[in-house]
C-alpha positions as CSV (number, residue, x, y, z in Angstrom):
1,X,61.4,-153.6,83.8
2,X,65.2,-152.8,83.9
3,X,66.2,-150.7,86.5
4,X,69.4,-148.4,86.0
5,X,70.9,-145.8,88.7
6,X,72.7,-142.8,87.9
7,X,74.9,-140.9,89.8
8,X,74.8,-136.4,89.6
9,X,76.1,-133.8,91.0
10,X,74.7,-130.3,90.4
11,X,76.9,-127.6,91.2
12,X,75.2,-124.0,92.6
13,X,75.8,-121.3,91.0
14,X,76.1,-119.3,94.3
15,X,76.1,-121.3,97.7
16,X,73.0,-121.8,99.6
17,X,72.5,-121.1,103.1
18,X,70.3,-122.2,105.6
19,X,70.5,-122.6,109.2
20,X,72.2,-125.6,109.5
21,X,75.0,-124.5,107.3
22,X,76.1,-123.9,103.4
23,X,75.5,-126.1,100.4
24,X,78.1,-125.7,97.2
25,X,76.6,-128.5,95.2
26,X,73.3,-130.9,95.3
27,X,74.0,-134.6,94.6
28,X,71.9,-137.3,94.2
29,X,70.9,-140.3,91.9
30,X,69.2,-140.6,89.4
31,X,66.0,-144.0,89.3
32,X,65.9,-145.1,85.1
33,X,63.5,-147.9,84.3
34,X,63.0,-149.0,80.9
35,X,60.7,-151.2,79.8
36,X,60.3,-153.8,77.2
37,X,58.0,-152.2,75.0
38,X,60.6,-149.1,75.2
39,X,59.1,-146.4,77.5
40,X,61.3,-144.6,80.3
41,X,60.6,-143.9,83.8
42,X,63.0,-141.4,85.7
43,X,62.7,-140.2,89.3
44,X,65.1,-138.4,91.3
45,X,66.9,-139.6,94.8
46,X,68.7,-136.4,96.1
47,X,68.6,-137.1,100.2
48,X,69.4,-134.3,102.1
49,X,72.8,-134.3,103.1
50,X,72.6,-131.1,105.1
51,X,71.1,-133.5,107.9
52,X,74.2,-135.7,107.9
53,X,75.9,-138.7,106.0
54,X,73.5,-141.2,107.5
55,X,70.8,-140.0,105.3
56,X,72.6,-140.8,102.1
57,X,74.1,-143.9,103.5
58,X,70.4,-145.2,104.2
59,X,69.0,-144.1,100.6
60,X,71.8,-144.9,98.7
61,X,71.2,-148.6,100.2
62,X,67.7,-148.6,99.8
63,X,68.0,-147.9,96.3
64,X,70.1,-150.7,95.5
65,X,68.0,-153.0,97.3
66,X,64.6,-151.8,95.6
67,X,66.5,-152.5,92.6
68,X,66.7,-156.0,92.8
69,X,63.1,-156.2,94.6
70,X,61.0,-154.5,91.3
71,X,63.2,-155.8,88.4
72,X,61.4,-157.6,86.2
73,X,57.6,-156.5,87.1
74,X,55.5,-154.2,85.5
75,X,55.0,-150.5,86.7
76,X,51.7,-151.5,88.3
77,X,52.9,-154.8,90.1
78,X,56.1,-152.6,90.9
79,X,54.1,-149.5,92.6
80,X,51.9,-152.1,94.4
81,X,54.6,-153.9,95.9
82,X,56.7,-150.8,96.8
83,X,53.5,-149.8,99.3
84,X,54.3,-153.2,100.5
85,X,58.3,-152.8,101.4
86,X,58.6,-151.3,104.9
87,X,61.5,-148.7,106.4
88,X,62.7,-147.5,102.9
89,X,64.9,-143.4,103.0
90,X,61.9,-141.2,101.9
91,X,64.2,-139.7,99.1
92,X,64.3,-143.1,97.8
93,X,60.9,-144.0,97.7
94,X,59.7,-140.8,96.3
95,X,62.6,-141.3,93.2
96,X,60.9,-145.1,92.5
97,X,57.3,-144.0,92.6
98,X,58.1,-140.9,90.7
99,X,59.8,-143.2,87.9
100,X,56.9,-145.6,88.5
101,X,54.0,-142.8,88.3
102,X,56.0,-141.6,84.9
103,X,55.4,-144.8,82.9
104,X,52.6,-145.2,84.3
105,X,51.3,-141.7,83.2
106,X,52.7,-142.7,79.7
107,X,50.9,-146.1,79.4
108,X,47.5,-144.4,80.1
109,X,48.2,-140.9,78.2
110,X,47.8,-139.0,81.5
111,X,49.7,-136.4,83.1
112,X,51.3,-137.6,86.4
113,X,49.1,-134.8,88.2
114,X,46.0,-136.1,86.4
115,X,47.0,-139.4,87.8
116,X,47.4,-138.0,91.4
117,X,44.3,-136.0,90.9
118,X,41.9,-136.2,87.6
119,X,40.3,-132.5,88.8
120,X,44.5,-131.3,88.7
121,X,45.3,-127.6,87.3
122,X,47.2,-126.7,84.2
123,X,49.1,-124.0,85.5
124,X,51.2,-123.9,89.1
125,X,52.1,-120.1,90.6
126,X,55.4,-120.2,92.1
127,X,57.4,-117.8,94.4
128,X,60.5,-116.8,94.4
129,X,63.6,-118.6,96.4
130,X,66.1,-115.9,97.0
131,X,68.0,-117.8,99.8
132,X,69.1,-115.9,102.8
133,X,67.5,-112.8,104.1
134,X,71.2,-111.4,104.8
135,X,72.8,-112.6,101.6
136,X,70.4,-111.6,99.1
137,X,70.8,-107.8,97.5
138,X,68.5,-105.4,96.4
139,X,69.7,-106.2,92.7
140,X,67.9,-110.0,93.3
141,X,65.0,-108.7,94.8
142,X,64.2,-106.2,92.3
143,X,65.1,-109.0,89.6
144,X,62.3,-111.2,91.3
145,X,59.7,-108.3,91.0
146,X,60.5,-107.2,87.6
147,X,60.1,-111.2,86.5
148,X,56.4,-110.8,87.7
149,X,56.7,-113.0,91.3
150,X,54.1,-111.7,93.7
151,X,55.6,-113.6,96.4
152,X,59.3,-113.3,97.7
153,X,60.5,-116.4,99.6
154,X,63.8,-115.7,102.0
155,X,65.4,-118.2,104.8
156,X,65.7,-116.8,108.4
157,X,68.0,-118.1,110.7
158,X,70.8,-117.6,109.3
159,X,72.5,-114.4,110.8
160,X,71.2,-113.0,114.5
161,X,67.5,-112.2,114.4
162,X,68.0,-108.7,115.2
163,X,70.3,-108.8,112.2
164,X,67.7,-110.5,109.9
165,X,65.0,-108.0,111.4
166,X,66.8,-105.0,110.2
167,X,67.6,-106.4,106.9
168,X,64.1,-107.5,106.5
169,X,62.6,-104.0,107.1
170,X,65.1,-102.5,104.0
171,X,63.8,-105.7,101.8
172,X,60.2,-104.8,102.5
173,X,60.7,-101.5,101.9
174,X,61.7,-102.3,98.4
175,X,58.9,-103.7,97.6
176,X,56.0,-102.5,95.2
177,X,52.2,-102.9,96.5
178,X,51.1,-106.6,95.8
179,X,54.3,-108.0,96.3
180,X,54.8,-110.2,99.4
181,X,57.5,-112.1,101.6
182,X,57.5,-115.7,102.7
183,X,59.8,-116.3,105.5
184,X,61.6,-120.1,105.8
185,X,63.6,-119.9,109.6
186,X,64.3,-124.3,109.3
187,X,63.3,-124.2,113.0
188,X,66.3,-121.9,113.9
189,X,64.7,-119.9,117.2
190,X,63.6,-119.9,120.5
191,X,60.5,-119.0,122.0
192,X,61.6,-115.7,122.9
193,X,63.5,-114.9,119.5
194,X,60.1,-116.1,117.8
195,X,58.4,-113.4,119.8
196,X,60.8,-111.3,119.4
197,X,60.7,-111.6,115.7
198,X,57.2,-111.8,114.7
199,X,56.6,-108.4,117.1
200,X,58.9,-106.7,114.9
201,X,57.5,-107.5,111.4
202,X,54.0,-107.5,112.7
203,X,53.7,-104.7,110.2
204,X,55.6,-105.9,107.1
205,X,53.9,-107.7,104.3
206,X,54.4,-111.1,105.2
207,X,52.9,-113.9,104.0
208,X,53.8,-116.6,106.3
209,X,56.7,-117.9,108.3
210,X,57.5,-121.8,108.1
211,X,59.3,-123.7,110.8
212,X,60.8,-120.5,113.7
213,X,60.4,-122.6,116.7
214,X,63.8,-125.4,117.4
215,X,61.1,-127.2,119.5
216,X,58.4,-126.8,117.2
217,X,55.7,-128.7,120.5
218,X,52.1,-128.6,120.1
219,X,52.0,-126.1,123.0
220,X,54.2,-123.9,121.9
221,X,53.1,-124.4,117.9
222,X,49.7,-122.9,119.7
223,X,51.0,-120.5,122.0
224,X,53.2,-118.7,118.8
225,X,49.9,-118.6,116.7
226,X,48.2,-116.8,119.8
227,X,50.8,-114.3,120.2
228,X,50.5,-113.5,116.0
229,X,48.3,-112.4,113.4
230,X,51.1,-114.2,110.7
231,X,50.2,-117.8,109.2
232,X,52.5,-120.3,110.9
233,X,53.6,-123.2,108.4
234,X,55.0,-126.7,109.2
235,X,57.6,-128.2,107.8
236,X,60.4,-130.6,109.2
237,X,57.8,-130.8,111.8
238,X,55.9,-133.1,109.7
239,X,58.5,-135.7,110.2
240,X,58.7,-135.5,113.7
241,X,55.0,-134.9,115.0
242,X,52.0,-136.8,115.0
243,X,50.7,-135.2,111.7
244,X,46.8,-135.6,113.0
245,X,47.9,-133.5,116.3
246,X,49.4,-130.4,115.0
247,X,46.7,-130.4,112.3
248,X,44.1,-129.9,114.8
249,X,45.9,-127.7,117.5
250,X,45.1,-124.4,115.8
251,X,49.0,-123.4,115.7
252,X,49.3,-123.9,112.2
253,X,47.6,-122.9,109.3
254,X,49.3,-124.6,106.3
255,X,52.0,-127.8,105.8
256,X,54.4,-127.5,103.7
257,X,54.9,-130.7,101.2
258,X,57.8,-132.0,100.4
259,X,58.2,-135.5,98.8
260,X,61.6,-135.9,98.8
261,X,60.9,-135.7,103.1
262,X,57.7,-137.2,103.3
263,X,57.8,-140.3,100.8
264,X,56.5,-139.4,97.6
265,X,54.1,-137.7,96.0
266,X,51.1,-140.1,97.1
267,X,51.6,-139.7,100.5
268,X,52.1,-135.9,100.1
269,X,48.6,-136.1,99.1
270,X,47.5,-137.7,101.8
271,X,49.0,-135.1,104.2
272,X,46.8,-132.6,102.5
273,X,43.9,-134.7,102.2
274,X,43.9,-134.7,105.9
275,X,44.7,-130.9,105.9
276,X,42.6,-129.9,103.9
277,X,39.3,-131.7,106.0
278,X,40.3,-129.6,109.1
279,X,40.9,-125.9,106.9
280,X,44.5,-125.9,106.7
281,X,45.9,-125.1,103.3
282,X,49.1,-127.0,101.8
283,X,51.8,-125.7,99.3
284,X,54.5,-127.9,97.9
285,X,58.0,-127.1,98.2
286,X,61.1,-128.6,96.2
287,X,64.3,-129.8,98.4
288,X,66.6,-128.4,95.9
289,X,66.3,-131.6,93.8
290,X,67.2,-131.8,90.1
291,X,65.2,-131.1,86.9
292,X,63.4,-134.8,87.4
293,X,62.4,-134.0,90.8
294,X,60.9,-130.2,90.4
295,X,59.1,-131.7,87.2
296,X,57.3,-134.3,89.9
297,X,57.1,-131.3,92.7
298,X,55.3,-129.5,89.9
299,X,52.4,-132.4,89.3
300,X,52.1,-132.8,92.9
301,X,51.5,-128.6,93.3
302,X,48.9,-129.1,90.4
303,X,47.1,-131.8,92.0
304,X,46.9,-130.3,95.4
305,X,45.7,-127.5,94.5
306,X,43.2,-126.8,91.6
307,X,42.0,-123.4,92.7
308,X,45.4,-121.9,92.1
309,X,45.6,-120.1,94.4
310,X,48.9,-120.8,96.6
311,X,52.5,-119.9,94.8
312,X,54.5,-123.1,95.7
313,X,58.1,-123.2,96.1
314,X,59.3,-124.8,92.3
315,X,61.5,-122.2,91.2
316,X,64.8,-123.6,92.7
317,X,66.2,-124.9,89.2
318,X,67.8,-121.3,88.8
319,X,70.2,-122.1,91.9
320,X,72.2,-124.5,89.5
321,X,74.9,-123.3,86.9
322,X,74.1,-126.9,85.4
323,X,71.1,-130.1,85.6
324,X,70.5,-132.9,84.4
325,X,67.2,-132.3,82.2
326,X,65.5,-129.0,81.1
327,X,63.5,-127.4,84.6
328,X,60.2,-126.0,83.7
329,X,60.0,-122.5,83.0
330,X,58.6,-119.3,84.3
331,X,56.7,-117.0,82.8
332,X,55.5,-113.7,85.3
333,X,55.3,-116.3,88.5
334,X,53.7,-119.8,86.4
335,X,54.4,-122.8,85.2
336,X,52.1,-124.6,82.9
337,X,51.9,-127.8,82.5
338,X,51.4,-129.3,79.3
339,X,48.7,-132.3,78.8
């Protein structure tokens, strides 16, 4: 195999906010591998540089030095030696196996989610990303509904709750029946602004909130899902917690999947293997990666869940005024996947 990396960077077309600041562009690398009998690989290395330089430092080094590790082998020798090679950046694992998993899913006339899961669906519901609760308008929301999306997905934590409360209140009452909101707050509260917040909507049609707590503890993961009749979902907490612990302390009841976090898309499905044993549901999220990185978010989603019946957080592609492939598209809230 020949390994090539490629340098992007995807401009937004509007900046996107979160609680631990603004993000004008998304830049990554891109993983190639040819090999000789003329089939391409590609995976996607976008580390998130919201969390500091470190993490690009780290995957941008680890990319060069799987590079020189898996020239020359096949795919399969190549995906068995990269569960060998310990401490590797997450976004630069998942970019290698996705590349790997691609060939792979050519040489045996597969679909990569068909190689993740043979039982995998043929069609992934999405929601919605509309960013910030504060920033969006009623234009965008309206947009969303009028495309067909059930399911509304805003980010908290950016503006005071009380702020993000009152806005909240004028987005639900926008909304048509059937049509729900899925609330992101990237661990931006305390205890008491958690409270504070899920007392207020108690009565809003929300779906879920992912991540309110800063110190997302078992205790207080549990205590939060006593005090609430709303779905608590973990995120960044998957990278900090003992996974088999906050799965069984009742606080949460789904984990959100991201493989550009979590180290590809095999691991993500062991996360939901173990999730999905002890009742709690999973949905896979992109990390604002490129075309090549939703396309692998979108087999994961497949894989994990066959019923259909989660909207997983793919339809980030519109955030870009340009990428570096064609996104998949969709049609009143799906994506289908094609054999």
């Amino acid at each position: 195999m020949k390994i090539e990396l490629i340098t992007y960077s995807l401009p937004f077309s509007t900046p996107w906010h979160t609680a631990q600041g603004v993000l004008h562009s998304r830049d990554g690398w891109l993983v190639k591998i040819c090999t000789a009998d003329g089939m391409t690989g590609w995976g996607d290395c976008a580390p998130p540089t919201w969390m500091g330089s470190q993490q690009t430092s780290a995957a941008e080094s680890d990319l060069k030095r799987l590079q020189l590790q898996l020239t020359g082998l096949d795919p399969q020798q190549a995906l068995l030696q990269l569960d060998d090679i310990k401490e590797v950046a997450s976004a630069s694992l998942f970019a290698y196996e996705t590349a790997l998993l691609d060939l792979l899913s050519q040489q045996q006339s597969l679909s990569v989610s068909c190689l993740l899961n043979p039982q995998a669906a043929s069609l992934v519901k999405v929601n919605a990303a509309l960013g910030a609760i504060t920033q969006v308008s009623d234009g965008q929301i309206m947009q969303a509904v009028n495309a067909g999306m059930k399911l509304l997905k805003l980010k908290a934590g950016v503006a005071g709750v009380e702020q993000e409360i009152i806005r909240l209140q004028q987005i639900a009452a926008l909304l048509p029946a059937g049509v729900r909101l899925r609330i992101d707050a990237n661990q931006a509260w305390s205890m008491d602004e958690s409270l504070f917040f899920f007392r207020e909507i108690e009565n809003l049609s929300i779906e879920s909130v992912e991540e309110p707590l800063h110190e997302p503890t078992i205790a207080a993961w549990r205590m939060l899902a006593e005090c609430s009749r709303i779905p608590l979902a973990a995120d960044e907490s998957l990278q900090t917690t003992d996974i088999g612990a906050l799965l069984e302390c009742g606080g949460i009841s789904r984990v959100v999947l991201k493989p550009t976090m979590l180290g590809g898309l095999r691991q993500c499905m062991n996360i939901h293997q173990q999730a999905a044993a002890v009742g709690v549901e999973s949905v896979v999220t992109t990390t604002l990666e490129s075309a090549v990185g939703v396309w692998a978010c979108v087999n994961l989603a497949a894989a994990v869940d066959m019923g259909q019946r989660q909207a997983h957080g793919l339809a980030t592609s519109s955030w870009f005024s340009e990428n570096n492939g064609a996104p998949p598209e969709i049609e009143n809230g799906i994506i289908h996947l094609s054999e």
